[in-house]
C-alpha positions in Angstrom: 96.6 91.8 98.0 96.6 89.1 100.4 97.9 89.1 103.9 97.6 86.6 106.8 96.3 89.7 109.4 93.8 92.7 109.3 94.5 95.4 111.9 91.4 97.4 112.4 91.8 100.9 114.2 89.1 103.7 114.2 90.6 106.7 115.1 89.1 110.0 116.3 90.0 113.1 117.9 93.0 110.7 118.8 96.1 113.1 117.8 97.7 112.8 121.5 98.4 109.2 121.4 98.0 108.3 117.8 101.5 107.8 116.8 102.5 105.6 119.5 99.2 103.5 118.4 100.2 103.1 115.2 103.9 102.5 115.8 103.1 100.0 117.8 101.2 97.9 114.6 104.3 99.1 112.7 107.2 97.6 114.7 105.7 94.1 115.3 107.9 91.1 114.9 105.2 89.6 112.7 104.8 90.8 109.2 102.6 90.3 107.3 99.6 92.7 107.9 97.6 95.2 106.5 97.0 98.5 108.9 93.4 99.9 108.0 93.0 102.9 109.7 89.2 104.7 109.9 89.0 108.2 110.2 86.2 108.9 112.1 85.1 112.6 110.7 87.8 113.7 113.3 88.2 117.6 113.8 91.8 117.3 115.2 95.0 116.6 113.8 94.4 112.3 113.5 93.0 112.6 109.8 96.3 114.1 108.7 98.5 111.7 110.5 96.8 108.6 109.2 97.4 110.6 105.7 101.6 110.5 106.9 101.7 107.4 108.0 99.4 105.8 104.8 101.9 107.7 102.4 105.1 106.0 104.4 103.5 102.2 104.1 102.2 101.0 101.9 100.7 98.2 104.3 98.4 101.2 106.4 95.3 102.4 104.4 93.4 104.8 105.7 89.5 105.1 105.5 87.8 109.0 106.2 84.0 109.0 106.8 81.9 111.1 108.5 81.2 110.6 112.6 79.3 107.8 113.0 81.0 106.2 116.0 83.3 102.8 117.1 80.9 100.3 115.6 80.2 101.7 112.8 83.9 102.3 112.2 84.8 98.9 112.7 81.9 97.8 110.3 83.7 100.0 107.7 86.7 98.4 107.7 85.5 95.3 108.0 83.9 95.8 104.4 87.5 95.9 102.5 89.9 94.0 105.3 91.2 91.3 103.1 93.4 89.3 105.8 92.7 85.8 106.8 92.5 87.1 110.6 91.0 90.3 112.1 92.4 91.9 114.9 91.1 95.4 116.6 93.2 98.3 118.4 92.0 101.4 119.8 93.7 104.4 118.7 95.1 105.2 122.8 96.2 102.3 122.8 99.2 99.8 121.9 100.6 96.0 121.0 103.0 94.4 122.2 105.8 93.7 119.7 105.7 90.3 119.8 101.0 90.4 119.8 100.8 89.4 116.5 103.8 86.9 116.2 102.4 85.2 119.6 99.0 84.6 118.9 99.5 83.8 115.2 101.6 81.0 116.6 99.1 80.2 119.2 96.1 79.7 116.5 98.7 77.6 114.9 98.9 75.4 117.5 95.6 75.7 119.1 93.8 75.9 115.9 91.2 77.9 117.8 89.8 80.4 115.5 89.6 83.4 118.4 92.5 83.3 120.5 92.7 85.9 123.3 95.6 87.8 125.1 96.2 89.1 128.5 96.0 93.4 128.9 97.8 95.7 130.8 95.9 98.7 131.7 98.0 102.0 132.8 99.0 105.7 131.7 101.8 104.1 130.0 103.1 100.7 128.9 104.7 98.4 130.9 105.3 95.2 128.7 107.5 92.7 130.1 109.4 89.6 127.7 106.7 87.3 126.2 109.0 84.2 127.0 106.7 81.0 127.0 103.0 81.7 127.2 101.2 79.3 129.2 97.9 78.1 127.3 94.5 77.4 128.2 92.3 76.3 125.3 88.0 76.1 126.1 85.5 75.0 124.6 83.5 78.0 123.4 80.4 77.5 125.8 82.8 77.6 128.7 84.6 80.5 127.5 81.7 82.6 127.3 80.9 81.2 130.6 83.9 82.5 132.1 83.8 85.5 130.1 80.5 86.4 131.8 81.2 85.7 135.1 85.1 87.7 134.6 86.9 85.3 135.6 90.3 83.7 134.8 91.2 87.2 133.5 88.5 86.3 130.4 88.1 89.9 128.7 84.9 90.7 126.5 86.8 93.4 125.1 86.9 92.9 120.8 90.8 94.4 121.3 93.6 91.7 122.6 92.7 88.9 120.5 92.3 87.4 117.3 89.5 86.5 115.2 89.0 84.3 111.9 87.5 86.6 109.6 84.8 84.4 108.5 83.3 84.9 111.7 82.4 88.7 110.7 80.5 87.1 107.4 77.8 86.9 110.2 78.5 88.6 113.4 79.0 92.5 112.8 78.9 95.6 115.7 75.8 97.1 116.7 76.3 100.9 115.2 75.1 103.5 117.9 75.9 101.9 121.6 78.0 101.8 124.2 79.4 98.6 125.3 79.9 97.4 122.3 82.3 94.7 122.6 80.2 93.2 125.4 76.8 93.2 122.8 79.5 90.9 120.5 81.7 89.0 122.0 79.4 85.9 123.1 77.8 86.3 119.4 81.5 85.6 117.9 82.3 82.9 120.2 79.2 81.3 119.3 80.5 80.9 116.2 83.4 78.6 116.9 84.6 75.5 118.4 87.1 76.2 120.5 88.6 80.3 121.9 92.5 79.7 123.4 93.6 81.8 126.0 97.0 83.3 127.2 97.7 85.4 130.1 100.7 87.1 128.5 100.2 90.7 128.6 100.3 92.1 125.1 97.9 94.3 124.6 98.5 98.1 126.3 94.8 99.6 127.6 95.5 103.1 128.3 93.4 104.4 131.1 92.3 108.0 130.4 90.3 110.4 132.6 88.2 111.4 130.0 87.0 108.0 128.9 83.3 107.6 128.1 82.9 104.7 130.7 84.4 107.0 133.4 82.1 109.8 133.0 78.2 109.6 133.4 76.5 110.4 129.8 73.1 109.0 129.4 74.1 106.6 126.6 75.8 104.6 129.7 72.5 103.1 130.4 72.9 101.2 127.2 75.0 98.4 129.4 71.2 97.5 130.5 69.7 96.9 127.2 72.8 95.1 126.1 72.7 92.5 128.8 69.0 92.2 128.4 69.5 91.5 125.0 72.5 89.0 126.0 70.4 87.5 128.7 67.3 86.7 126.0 69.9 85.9 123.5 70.8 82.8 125.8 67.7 82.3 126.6 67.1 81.7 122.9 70.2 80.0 121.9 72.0 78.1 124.8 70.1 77.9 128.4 73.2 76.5 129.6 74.6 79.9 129.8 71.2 82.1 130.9 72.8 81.5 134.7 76.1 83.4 133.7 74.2 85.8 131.1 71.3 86.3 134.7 74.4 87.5 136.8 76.3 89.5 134.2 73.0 91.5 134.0 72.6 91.9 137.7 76.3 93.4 138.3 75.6 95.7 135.1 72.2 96.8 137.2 74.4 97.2 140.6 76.6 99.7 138.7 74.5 101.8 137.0 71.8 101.7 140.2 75.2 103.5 141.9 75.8 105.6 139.1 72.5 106.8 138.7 72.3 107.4 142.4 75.1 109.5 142.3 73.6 111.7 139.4 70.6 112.2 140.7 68.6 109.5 138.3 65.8 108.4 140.6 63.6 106.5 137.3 66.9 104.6 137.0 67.9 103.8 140.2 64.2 102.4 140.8 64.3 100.7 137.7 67.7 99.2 138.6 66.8 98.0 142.2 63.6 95.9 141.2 65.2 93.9 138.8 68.4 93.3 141.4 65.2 92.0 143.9 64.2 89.8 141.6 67.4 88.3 140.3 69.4 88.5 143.7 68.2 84.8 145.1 69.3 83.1 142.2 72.4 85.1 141.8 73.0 84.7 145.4 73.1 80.6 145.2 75.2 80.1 142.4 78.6 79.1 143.2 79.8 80.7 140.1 78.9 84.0 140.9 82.5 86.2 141.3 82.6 87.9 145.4 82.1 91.0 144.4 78.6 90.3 143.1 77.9 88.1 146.1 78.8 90.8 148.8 76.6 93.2 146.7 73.7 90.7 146.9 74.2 90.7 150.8 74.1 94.3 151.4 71.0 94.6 149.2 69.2 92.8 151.8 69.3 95.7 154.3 67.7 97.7 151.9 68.2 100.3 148.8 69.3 103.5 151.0 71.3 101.5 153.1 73.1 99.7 150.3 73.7 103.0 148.8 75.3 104.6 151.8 77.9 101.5 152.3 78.2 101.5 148.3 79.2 105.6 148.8 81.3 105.0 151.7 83.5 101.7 150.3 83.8 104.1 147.0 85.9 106.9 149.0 
């Protein structure tokens, strides 16, 4: 079998939202797809309805391995997706009718071999009439650029956008991390010549209380050996970029130096603050560097418990 677009969705423990998910790959405008669903060694009800829906379609297969988290999930799939393109969805979340139809066109056009959607980001959908997307196409240095320093709405998510599937033939998902998508993203876009950006909002984020980002588990410290490994990565590959992949590093050690305040994490917050002294300067100086980052710099001048106590008090 041979289709033009490989939907990748690990699924587990999703029962709650799970149909809407995979309704939404099921009603797009755009047809021709293959739905590979992963089974995550779930322990709720999501096994059985990827079982309905892969009986019902026979576009939707459905993988079942034991727990061994998103990555590793994604990997799976990977392994036996046979579409030309790869595109990923969390199983909370939704597409747009139109996600596939508009960014198959847009590669078409482009020729881009990642092209990248806007998000909306809510308890529920809000998705409005794709009409005309407007189009900005970078080369892929300058996307990751942007990407890094979040601007221009540049996501380093792995969902809302489209990938070639020869890229995964090198770049795969580090198994066993958080921040996943942000350990990949500048790997795939290293890959290609050009990534093509819309800001039409067609992919649905679904914010969730109980989201692992939200809530302080250890394995959240893995944002700061991901954007080591980014920074070193640059430093290796592209030193154009070690600027962007300095200050993406420094706003993910301002974060968890907060965090770990808040939860009592002294070896962290110590650890956090002496590389945020050293990078600050540099970070401080570059006209790049997103406000946010900058005013953070600033305050950090008066001092860790000081910064803490404004960081506490702009939080409430």
């Amino acid at each position: 079998m041979k289709v033009s677009v490989s939907v990748i969705m690990p699924v587990y423990n999703a029962e709650r939202y799970l149909r809407a998910a995979i309704d939404s790959v099921v009603s797009q405008t755009f047809t021709d797809w293959e739905l590979i669903l992963v089974d995550d060694g779930s322990t709720d009800a999501s096994a059985e309805i990827c079982d309905e829906y892969a009986a019902g379609d026979s576009r939707i297969r459905v993988i079942h391995r034991a727990n061994g988290g998103l990555s590793a999930a994604r990997n799976t799939a990977l392994d036996v997706a046979v579409g030309e393109w790869i595109t990923f969805v969390d199983s909370d979340d939704m597409l747009h009718s139109q996600f596939l139809a508009t960014l198959i066109e847009i590669q078409h056009h482009s020729g881009s071999e990642i092209v990248c959607a806007g998000a909306v980001e809510g308890a529920e959908p809000t998705f409005k009439e794709v009409g005309v997307p407007s189009l900005r196409t970078y080369k892929a240095e300058q996307a990751t650029r942007l990407t890094l320093y979040q601007r221009h709405g540049m996501l380093n998510t792995a969902w809302s956008k489209v990938f070639a599937r020869r890229i995964f033939d090198k770049e795969r998902f580090t198994p066993g991390i958080l921040y996943e998508d942000l350990d990949f993203f500048y790997r795939a876009y290293a890959q290609v010549d050009t990534v093509t950006f819309t800001r039409a909002r067609l992919y649905f984020y679904r914010s969730t209380p109980g989201s692992l980002v939200r809530r302080w588990r250890d394995n959240r410290l893995d944002v700061l050996a991901v954007t080591e490994r980014l920074e070193n990565y640059m430093h290796e590959h592209n030193r154009r970029l070690v600027a962007a992949a300095r200050d993406r590093r420094l706003s993910a050690n301002f974060n968890m130096l907060i965090e770990a305040a808040r939860h009592d994490r002294p070896d962290v917050t110590l650890a956090c603050w002496q590389l945020i002294k050293k990078y600050r300067l540099r970070s401080l100086v570059n006209p790049m560097v997103r406000a946010k980052n900058r005013v953070g710099i600033l305050l950090s001048y008066l001092g860790m418990s000081m910064f803490l106590k404004l960081s506490r008090w702009v939080g409430k």
